[in-house]
N, C-alpha and C positions, 0 to 999 in steps of 0.2 A: 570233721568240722574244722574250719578254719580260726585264724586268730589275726588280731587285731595289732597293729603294736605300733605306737608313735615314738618319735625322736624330738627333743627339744633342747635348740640353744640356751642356756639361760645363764643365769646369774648366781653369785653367793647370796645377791638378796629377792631370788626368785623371778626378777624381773624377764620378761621373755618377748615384749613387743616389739621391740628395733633390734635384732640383733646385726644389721647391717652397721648400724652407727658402733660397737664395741667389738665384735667378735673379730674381725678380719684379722687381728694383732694373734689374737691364738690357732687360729685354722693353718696346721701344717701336716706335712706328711701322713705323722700319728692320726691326726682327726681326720684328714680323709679317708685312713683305714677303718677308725670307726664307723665313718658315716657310711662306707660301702661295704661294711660288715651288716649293715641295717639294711641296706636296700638290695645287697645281693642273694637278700632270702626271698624277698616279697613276687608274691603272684599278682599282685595288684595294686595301687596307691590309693590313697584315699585323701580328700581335699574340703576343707569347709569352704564356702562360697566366696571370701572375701581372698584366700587363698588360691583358689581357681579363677579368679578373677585375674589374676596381678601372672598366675603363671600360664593361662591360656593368651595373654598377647604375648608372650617372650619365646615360650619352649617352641613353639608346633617349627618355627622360622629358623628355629638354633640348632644346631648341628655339630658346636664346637666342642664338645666336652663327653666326655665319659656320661653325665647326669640325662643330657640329652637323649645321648643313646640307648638309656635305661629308660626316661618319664616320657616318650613320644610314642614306643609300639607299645607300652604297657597297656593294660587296663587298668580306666581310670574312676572312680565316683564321687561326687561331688554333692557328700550332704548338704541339704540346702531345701527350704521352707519356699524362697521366692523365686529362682531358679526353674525355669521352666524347660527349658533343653539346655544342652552343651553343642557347642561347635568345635571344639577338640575332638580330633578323632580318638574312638574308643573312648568316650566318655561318657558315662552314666549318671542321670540325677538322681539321687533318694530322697525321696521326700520327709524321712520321716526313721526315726533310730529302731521302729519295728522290721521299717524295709531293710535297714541294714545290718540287724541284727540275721534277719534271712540272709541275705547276703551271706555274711558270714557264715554262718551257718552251712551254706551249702558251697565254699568256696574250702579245695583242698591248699591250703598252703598259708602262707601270712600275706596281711593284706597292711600295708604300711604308710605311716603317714611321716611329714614333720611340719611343725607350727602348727599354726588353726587352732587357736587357744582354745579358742569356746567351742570346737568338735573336741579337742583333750578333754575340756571339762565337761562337758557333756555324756560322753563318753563315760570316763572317768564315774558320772553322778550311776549311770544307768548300766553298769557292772557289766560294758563292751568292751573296756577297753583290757589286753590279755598281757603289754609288756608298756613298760614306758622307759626309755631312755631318754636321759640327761646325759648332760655335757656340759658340765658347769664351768665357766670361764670363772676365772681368779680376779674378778673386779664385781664392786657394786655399784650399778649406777642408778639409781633410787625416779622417782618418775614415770616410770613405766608400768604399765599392766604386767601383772605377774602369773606365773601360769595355774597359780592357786589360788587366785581371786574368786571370793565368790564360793569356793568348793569348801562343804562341810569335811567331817570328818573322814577319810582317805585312807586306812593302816596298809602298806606297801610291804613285802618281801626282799631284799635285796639280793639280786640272784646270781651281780657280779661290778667287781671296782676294779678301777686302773686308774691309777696316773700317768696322764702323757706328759712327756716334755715340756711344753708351753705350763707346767702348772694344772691342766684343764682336767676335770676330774669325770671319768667315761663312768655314768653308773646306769645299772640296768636293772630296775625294778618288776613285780608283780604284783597286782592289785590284791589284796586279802580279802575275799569277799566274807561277808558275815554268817553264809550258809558254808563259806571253808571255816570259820572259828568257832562256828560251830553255838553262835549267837542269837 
């Protein structure tokens, strides 16, 4: 059985929607080692539709970077309700977090995301999701959708911290399900 595991830019006050407008100031060396610490496990990526929107015009045409090289032959799926095919090669709709819980299910390896709030929280609600890493930048910029909007109660494992450099604090959670507490 496979596992599940998103990456998310955020904040000390949770915030997670622009990290193009704060993060660029802590993304160094160390975070790129994180961030391909996360994606050089993944058999597969996974994308909510507002995210595979924004990276199906940029990636398929790019070719300049490391990420590229990784998120163009990969296999890709793209939760999503209104989403009726993909034009990314190697990309998969699911309609639906049964279909991706299949998915999952019958995929040997990690299947990895980053962003896509509302697939995190989603995710997150319906006891898919199997790792979460953050990457907390040392600034709050208040205004923004947070990546625990919305989400009830969430008890997390902490299965590993770092401090990089810039300050940025690398943490890598597991979700406690209620049938692990045993509740």
């Amino acid at each position: 059985m496979g596992r599940i595991a998103a990456a998310l830019f955020t904040t000390l006050d949770g915030s997670a929607e622009h990290p193009e407008r704060w993060h660029g100031a802590y993304f160094d060396d160390a975070m790129g080692r994180a961030m391909d610490s996360h994606t050089d496990r993944c058999e597969a990526y996974l994308m909510g539709r507002v995210l595979y929107d924004m990276w199906s015009q940029y990636w398929p045409d790019n070719d300049s970077d490391e990420f590229a090289e990784f998120i163009n032959p990969a296999k890709k799926y793209v939760l999503s309700t209104t989403l009726q095919e993909a034009d990314w090669t190697g990309t998969t709709v699911i309609g639906s977090l049964d279909e991706l819980r299949a998915v999952r299910d019958s995929t040997e390896g990690t299947i990895g995301m980053s962003g896509s709030l509302t697939t995190v929280r989603s995710l997150l609600e319906a006891e898919l999701l199997d790792e979460l890493v953050l990457l907390v930048d040392p600034i709050v910029v208040s205004g923004e959708r947070r990546w625990t909007d919305g989400l009830d109660r969430v008890p997390l494992e902490l299965v590993s911290s770092e401090a990089l450099p810039t300050g940025v604090l690398h943490l890598v959670y597991r979700p406690v399900h209620e049938a692990d507490q045993g509740v």
